[in-house]
C-alpha positions as CSV (number, residue, x, y, z in Angstrom):
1,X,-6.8,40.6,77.3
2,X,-9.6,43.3,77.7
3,X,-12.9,43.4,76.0
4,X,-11.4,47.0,74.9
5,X,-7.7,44.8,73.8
6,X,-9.7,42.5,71.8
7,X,-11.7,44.6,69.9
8,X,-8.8,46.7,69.1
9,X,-6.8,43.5,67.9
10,X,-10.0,42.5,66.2
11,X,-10.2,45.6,64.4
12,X,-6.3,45.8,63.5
13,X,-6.4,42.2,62.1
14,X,-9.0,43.0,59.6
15,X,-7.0,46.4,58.6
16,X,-3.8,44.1,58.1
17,X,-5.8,42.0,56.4
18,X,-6.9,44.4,54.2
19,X,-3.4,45.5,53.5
20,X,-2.5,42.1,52.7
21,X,-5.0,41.5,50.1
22,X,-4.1,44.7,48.0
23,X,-0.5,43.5,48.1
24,X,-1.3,40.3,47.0
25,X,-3.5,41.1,44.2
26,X,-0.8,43.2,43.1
27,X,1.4,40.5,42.8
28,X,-0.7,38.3,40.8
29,X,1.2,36.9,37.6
30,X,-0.1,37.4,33.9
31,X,-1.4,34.4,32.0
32,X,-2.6,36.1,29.0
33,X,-4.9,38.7,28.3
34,X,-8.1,35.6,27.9
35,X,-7.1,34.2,31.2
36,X,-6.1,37.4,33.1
37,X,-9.5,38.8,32.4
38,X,-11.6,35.8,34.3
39,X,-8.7,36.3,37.2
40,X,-9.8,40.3,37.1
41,X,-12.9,39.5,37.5
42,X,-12.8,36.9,40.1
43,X,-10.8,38.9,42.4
44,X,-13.0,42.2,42.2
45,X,-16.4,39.9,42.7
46,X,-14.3,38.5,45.9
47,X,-13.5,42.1,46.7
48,X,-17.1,43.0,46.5
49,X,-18.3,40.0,48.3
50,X,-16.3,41.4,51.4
51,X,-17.4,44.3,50.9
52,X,-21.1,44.3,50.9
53,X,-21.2,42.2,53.8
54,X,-19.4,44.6,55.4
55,X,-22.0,47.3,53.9
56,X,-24.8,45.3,55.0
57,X,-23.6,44.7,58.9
58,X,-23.5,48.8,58.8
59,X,-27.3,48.7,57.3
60,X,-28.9,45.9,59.2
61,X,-30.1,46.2,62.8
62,X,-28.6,43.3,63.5
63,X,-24.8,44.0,65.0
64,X,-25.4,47.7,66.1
65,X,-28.8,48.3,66.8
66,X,-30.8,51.2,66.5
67,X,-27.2,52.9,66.3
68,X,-26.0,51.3,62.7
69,X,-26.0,54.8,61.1
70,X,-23.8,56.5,64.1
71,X,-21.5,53.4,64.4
72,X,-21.0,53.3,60.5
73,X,-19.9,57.2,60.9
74,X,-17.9,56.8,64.2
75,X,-16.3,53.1,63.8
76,X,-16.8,53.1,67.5
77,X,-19.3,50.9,69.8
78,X,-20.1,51.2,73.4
79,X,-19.7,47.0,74.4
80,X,-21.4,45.7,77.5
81,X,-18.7,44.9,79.9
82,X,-18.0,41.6,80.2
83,X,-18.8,39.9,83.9
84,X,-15.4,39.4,85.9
């Protein structure tokens, strides 16, 4: 696999995975309106969890450099190429 292959499977996975989640949540079953609340509330601090550290890899220096902003806008990196 290329660097290029991997980050493209890399990047699908997490789009399927994202997909899965909203299908999932949607089939969560009723327990009450008491018990469903908590459940609500679990899975949107889980969905926000993922979410800002998602947000903060975009802010931080730390994955993209001086480029966060552009990388954030584009969703596209220019990677070092791997040594053969």
């Amino acid at each position: 696999m290329t660097q290029q292959e991997a980050l493209d499977h890399a990047g699908a996975a997490t789009v399927a995975r994202y997909h899965e989640w909203d299908a999932v949540v949607q089939q969560i079953p009723s327990w009450g309106e008491e018990v469903d609340a908590i459940v609500r509330r679990f899975v949107e601090i889980s969905r926000i969890s993922v979410i800002s550290n998602l947000d903060w890899s975009f802010k931080s220096q730390r994955y993209f450099g001086k480029k966060h902003e552009e990388v954030r806008r584009t969703r596209r990196i220019n990677a070092i190429p791997m040594p053969v």
